[in-house]
VOPAGU-2260 file (C-alpha; in pm, 1 decimal, decimal comma):
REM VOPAGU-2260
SITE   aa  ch    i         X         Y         Z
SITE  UNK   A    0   12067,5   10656,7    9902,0
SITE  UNK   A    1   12415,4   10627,0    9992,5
SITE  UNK   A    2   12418,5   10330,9   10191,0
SITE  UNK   A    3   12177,5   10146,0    9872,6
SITE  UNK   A    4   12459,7   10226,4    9647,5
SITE  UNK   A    5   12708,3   10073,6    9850,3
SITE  UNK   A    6   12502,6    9803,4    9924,5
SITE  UNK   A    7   12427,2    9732,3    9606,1
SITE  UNK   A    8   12770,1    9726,2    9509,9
SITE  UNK   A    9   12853,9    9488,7    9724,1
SITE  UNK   A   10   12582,7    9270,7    9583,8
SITE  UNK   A   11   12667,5    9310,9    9234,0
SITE  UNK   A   12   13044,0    9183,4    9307,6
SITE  UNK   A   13   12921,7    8898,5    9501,2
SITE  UNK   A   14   12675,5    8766,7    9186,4
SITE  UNK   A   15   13008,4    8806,6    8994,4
SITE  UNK   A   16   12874,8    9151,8    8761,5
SITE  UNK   A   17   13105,1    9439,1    8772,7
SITE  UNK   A   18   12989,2    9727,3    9055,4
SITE  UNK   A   19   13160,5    9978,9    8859,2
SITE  UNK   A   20   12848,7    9979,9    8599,0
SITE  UNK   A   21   12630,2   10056,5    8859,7
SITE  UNK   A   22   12405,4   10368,1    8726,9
SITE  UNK   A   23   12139,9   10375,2    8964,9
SITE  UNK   A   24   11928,6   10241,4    9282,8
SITE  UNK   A   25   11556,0   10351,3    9328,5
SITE  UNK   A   26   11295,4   10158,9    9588,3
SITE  UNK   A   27   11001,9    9986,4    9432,2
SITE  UNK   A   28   10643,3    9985,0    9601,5
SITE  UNK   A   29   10428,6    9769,8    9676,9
SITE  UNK   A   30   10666,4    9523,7    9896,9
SITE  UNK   A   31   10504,2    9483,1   10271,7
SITE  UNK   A   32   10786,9    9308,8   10470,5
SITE  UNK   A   33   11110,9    9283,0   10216,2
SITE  UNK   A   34   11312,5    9611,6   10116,7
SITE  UNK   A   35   11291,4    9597,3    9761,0
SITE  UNK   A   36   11496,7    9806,6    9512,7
SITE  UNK   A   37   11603,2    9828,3    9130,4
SITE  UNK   A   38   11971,8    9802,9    9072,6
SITE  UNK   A   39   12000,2    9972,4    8706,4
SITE  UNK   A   40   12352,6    9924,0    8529,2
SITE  UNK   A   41   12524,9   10134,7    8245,5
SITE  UNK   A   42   12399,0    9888,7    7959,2
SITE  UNK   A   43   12071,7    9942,5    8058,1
SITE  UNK   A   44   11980,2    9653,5    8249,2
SITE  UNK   A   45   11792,2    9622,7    8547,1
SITE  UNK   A   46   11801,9    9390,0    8808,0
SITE  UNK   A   47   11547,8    9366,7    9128,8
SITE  UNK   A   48   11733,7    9351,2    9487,8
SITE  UNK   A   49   11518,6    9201,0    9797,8
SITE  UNK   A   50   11681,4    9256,0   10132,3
SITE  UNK   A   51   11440,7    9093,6   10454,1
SITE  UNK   A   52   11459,9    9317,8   10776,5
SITE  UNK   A   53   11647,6    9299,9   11055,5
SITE  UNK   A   54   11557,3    8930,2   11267,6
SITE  UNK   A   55   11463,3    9234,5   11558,3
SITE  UNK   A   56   11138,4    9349,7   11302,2
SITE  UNK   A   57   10881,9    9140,5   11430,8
SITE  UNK   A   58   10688,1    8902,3   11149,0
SITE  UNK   A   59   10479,2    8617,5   11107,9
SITE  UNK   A   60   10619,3    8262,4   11174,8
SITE  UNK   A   61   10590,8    8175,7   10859,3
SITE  UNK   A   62   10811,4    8480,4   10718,7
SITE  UNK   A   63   11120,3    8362,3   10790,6
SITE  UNK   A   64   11394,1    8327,0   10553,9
SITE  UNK   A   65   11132,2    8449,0   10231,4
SITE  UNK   A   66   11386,2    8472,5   10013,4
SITE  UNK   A   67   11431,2    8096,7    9985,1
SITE  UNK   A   68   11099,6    8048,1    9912,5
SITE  UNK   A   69   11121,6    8298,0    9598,8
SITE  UNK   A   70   11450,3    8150,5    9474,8
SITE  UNK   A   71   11242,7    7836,7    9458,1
SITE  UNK   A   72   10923,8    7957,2    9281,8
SITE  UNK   A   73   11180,2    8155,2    9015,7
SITE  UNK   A   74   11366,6    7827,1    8951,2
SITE  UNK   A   75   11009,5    7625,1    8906,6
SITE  UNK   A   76   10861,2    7931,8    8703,2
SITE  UNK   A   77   11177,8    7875,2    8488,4
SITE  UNK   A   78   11095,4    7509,8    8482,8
SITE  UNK   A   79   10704,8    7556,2    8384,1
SITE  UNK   A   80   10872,4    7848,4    8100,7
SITE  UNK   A   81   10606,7    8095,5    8266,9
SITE  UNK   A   82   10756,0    8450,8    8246,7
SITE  UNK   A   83   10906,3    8547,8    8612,7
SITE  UNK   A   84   11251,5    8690,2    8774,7
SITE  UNK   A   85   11511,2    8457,5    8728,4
SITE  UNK   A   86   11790,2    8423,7    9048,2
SITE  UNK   A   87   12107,7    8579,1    8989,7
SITE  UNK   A   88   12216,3    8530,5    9343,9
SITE  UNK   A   89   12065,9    8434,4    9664,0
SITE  UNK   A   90   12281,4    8485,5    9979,3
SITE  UNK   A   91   12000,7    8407,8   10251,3
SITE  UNK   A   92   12274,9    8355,4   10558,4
SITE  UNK   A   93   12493,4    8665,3   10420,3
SITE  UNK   A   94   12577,8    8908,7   10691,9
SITE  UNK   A   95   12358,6    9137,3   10428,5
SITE  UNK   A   96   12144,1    8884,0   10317,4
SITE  UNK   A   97   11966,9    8952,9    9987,8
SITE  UNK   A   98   11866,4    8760,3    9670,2
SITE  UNK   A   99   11919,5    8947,4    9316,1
SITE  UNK   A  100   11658,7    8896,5    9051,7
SITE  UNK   A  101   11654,7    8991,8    8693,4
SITE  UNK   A  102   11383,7    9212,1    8606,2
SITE  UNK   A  103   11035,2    9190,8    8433,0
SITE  UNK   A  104   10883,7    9400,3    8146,8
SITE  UNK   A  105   10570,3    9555,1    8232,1
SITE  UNK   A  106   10358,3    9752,8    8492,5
SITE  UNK   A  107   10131,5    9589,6    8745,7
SITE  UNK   A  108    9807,3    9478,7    8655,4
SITE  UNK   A  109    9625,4    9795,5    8818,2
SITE  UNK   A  110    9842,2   10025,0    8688,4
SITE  UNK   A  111    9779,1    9892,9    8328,8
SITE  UNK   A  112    9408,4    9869,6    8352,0
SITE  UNK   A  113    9342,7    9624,2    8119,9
SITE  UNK   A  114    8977,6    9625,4    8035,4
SITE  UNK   A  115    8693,2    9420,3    7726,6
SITE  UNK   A  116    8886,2    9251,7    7532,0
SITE  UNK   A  117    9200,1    9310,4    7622,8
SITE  UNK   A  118    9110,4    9208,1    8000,6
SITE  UNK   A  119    8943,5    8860,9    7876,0
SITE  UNK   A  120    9281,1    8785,1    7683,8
SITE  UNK   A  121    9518,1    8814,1    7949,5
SITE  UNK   A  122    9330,3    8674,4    8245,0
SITE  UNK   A  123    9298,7    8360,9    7949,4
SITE  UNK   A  124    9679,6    8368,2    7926,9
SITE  UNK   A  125    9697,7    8422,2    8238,4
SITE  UNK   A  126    9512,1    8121,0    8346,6
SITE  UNK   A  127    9721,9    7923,1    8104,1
SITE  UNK   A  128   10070,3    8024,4    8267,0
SITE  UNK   A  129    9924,1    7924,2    8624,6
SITE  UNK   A  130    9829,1    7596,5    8488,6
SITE  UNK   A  131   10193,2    7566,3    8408,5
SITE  UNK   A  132   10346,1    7648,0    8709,7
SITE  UNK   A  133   10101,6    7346,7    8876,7
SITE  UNK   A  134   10266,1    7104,8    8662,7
SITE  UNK   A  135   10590,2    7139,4    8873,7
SITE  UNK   A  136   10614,6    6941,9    9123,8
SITE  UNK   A  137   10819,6    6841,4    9464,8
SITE  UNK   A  138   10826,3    6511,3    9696,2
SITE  UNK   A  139   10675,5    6664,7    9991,0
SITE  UNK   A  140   10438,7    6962,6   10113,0
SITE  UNK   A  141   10423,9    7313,9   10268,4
SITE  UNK   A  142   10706,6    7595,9   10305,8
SITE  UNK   A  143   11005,3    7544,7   10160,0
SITE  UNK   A  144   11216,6    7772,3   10396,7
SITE  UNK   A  145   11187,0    7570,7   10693,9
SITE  UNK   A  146   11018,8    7828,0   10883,0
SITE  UNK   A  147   10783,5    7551,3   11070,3
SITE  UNK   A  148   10996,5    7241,0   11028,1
SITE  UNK   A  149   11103,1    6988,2   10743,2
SITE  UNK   A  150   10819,0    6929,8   10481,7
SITE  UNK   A  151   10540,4    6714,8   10509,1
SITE  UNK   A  152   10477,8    6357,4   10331,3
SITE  UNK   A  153   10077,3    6451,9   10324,8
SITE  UNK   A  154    9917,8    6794,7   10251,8
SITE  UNK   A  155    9699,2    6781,9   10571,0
SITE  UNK   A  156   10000,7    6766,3   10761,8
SITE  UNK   A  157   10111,6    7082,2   10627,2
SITE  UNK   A  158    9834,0    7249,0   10582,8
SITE  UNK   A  159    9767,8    7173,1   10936,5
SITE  UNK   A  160   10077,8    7307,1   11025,7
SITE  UNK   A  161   10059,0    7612,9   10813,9
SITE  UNK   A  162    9702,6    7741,3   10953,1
SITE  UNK   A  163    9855,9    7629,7   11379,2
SITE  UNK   A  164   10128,9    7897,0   11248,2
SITE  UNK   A  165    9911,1    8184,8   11197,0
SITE  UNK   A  166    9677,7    8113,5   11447,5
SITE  UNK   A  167    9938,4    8054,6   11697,2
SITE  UNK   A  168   10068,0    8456,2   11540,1
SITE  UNK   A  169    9744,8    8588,5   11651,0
SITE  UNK   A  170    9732,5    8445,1   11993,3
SITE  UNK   A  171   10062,7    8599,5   12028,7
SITE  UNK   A  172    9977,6    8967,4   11862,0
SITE  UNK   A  173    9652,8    8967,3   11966,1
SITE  UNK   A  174    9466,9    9111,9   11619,3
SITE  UNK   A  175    9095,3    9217,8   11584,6
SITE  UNK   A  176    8927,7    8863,5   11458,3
SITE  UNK   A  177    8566,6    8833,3   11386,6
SITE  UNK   A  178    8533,1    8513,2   11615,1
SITE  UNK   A  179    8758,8    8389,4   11877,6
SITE  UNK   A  180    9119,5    8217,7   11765,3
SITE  UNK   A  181    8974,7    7885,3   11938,2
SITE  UNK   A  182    8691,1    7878,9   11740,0
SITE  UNK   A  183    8835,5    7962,2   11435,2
SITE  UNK   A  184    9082,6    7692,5   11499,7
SITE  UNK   A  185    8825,0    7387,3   11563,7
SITE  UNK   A  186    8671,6    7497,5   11220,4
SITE  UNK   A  187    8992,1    7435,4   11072,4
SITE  UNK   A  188    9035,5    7107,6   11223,6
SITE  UNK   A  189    8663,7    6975,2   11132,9
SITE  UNK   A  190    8760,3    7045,7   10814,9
SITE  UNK   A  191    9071,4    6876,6   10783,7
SITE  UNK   A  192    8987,0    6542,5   10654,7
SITE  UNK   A  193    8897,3    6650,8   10302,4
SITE  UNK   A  194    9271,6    6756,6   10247,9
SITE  UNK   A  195    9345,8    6411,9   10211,4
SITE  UNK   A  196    9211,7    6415,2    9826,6
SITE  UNK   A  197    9530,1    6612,3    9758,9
SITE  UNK   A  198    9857,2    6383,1    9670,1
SITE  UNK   A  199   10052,0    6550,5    9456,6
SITE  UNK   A  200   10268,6    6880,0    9595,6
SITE  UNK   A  201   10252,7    7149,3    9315,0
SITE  UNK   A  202   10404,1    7477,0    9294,7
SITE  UNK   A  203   10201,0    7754,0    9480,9
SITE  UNK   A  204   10246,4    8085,0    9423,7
SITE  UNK   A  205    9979,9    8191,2    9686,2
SITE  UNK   A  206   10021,6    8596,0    9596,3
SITE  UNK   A  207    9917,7    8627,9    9253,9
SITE  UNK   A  208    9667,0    8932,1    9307,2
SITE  UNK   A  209    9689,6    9181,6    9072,5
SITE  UNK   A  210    9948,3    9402,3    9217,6
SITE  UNK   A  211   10236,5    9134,6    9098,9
SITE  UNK   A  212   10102,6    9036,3    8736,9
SITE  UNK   A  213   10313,5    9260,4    8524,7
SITE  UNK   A  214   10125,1    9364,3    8167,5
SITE  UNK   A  215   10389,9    9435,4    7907,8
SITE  UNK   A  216   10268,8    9670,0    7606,4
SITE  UNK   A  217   10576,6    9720,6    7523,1
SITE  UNK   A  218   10530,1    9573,6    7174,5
SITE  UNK   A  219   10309,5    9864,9    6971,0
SITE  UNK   A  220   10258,3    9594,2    6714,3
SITE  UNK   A  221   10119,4    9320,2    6953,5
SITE  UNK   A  222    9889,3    9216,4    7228,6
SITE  UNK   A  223    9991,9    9312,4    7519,0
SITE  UNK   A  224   10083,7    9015,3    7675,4
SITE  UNK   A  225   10190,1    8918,6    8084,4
SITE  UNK   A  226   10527,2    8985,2    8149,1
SITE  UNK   A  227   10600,2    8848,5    8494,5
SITE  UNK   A  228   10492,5    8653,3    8782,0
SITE  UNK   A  229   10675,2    8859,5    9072,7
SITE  UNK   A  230   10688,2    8837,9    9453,0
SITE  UNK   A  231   10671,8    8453,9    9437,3
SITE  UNK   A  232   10841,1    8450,3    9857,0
SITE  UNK   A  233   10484,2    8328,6    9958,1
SITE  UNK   A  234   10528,1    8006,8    9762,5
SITE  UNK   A  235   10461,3    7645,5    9887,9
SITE  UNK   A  236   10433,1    7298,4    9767,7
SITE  UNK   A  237   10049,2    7203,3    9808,0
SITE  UNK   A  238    9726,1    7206,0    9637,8
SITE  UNK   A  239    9733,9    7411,1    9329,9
SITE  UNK   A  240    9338,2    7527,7    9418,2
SITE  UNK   A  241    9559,7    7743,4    9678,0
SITE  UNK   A  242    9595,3    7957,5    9408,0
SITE  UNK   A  243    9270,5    8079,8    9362,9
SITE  UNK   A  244    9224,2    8263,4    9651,6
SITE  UNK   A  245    9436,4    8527,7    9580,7
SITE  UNK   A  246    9368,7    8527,7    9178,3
SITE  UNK   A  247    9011,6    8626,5    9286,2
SITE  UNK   A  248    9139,5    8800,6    9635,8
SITE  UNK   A  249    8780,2    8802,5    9836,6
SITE  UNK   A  250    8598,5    8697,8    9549,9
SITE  UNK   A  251    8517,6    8377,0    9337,2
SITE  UNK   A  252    8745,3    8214,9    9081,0
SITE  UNK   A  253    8416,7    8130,4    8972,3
SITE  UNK   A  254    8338,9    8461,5    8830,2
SITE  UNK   A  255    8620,8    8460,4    8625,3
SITE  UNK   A  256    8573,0    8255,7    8299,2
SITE  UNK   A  257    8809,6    8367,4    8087,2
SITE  UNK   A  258    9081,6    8305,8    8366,2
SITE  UNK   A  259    8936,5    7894,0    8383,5
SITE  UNK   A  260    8915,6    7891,0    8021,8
SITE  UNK   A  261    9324,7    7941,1    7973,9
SITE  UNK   A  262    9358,3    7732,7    8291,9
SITE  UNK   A  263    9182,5    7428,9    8176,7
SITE  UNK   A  264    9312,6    7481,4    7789,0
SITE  UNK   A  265    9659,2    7398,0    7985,6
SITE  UNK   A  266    9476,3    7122,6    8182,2
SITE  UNK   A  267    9486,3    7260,2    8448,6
SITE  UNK   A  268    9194,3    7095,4    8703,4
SITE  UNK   A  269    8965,4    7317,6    8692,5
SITE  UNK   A  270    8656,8    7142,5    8868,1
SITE  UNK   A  271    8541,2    7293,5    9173,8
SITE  UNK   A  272    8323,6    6990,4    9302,5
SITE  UNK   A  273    8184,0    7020,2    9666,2
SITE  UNK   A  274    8548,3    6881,6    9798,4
SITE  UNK   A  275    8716,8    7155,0    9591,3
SITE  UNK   A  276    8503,7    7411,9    9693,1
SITE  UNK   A  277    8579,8    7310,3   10072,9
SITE  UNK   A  278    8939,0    7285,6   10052,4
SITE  UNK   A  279    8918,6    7640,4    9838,8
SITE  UNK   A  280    8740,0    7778,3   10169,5
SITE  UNK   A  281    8988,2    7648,7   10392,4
SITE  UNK   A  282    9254,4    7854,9   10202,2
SITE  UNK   A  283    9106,3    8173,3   10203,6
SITE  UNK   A  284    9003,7    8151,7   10581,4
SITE  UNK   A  285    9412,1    8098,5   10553,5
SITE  UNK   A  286    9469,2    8411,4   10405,7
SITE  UNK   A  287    9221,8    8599,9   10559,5
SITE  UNK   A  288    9395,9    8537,1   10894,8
SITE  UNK   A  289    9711,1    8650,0   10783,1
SITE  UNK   A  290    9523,1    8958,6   10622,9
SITE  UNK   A  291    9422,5    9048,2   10959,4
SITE  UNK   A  292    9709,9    8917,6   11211,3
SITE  UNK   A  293    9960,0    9107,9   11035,9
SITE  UNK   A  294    9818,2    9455,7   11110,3
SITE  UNK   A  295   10028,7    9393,0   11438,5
SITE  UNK   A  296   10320,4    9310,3   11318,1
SITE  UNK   A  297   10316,1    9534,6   11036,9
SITE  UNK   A  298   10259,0    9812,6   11292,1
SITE  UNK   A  299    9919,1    9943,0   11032,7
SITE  UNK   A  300    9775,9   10315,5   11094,2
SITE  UNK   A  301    9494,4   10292,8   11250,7
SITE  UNK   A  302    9293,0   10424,1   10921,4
SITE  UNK   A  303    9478,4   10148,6   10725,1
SITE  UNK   A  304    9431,1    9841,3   10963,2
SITE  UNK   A  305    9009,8    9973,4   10990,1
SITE  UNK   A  306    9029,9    9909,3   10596,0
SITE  UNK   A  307    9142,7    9564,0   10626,8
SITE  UNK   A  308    8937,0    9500,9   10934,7
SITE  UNK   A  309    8591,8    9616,3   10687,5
SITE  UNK   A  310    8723,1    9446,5   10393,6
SITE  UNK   A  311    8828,2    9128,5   10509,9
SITE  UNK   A  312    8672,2    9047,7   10837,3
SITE  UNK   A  313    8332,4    8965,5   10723,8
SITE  UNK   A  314    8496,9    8790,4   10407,5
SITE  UNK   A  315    8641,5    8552,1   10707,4
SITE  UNK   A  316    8284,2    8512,1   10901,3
SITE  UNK   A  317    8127,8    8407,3   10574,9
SITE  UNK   A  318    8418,4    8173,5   10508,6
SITE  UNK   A  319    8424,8    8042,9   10828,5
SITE  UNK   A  320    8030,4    7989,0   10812,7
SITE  UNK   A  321    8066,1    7816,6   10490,5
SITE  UNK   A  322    8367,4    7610,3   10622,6
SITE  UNK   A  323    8111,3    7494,5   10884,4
SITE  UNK   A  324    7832,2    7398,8   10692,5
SITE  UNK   A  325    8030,5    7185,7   10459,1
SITE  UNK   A  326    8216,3    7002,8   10717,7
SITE  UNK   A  327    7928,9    6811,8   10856,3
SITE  UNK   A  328    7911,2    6683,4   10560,5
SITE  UNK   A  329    8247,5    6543,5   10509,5
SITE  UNK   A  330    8427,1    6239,9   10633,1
């Protein structure tokens, strides 16, 4: 804890705050690749440090240089007014790098165990604030880091890109798959025509499961309400249906009126025609891949990388499957 105090320290006097009011540092869960700790000061505030590992930790090609990619969605989530961390520093090419966020009221969404009522009227705000965030937009698609190359002028360039990445990840690391990466690649590129609806680049958060939706009840006297959007280092500039995927992680946005309600009240577009509901597919085969390739990486136990091998490999199969039928139908 030494070394974090230091560290963070040093941090604080590079943003320009005083590392004399420094009153605590204590690591947060639920980060799986950046070190991520509170940085608590004298007054009372708190502040969130990320610090990547070492460029010796292996990763995903995609994973490099995250914390540009969060910088970005905090400045567009600032943009859209949707409650989120807000920069206070970002030193990326540091000799430490890091980037310093102010911090969020509220608990994650399965820790606060919203249920009824309460449940339908935050998913419905929920859905609103998402439907913000899609109204920010950029010039050009994919990963704003630079990880695989400049953006895109089209989304099936990028997208293209994106899914070559990971599958290109598990060639190299070699994960448990429930078909082979060639085959799973050809789906991808039968499919890749009906990218071409999208035009516009949006915001993406792309991680928005429950564990980073904060619920604030801080308020005794009020709804609770959603106090943050964190972990927003997965961002990209693309299709804003990428969304879904992980706001109903291995299920169906479908299922979750309340959630489409706030998003089209915001007008958002919420209509999952047959080209929708392809593209949609293509996205979670996306994530599903990088579900499963980064068991490697990640170094998983055993019992833990069985879990996501039960959970999400038939999830993929019946993706794929669906990916399939759809395609030959598609120009």
């Amino acid at each position: 804890m030494g070394d974090a105090r230091e560290r963070a320290r040093r941090v604080l006097a590079d943003a320009g705050l005083p590392p004399g009011a420094l009153a605590g540092v204590r690591p947060l869960a639920g980060g799986t690749y950046n070190t991520v700790e509170e940085i608590l000061l004298s007054d009372g505030t708190r502040y969130v440090l990320k610090v990547p590992p070492p460029p010796t930790v292996p990763g995903l090609r995609h994973e490099r240089r995250l914390l540009v990619a969060e910088a970005d969605f905090c400045a567009g989530a600032e943009q859209a007014e949707v409650p989120a961390p807000r920069a206070v520093s970002l030193a990326p090419d540091h000799a430490e790098p890091h980037l310093l966020l102010t911090a969020c009221p509220g608990v994650p969404w399965p820790e606060a165990a919203p249920v009824g009522e309460e449940r339908e009227a935050l998913r419905r705000e929920l859905g609103r604030q998402v439907a913000r965030l899609h109204r920010v937009t950029s010039t050009a698609f994919g990963y704003p880091t630079g990880a695989l190359g400049p953006l895109a002028p089209d989304w099936r360039s990028a997208f293209t890109a994106m899914a070559d990445a990971v599958l290109a990840d598990a060639r190299d690391h070699r994960p448990w798959l429930p078909r082979p990466v060639d085959e799973v690649a050809a789906v991808f590129r039968a499919a890749a025509p009906v990218l071409d609806a999208v035009t516009v680049p949006v915001l993406v958060h792309f991680d928005l499961w429950p564990g980073n939706i904060l619920v604030d009840r801080a308020d005794p006297d009020a709804p609770a309400r959603i106090g943050g959007l964190i972990d927003g280092e997965r961002m990209f500039w693309g299709d804003p249906l990428a969304d879904f995927v992980s706001l109903a992680l291995l299920d169906d946005i479908r299922r979750d009126d309340a959630f489409l309600a706030g998003y089209a009240e915001e007008g958002g577009p919420a209509v999952l025609d047959e080209n929708a509901r392809l593209r949609l597919a293509l996205y979670r085969a996306y994530l599903d891949l990088i579900m499963l390739t980064e068991t490697v990486p990640r170094a998983m136990g055993a019992e833990d990388a069985r879990r996501v091998r039960e959970r999400v490999g038939p999830h993929l199969t019946a993706t794929l499957e669906e990916i399939g039928r759809a395609s030959k139908f598609t120009s």
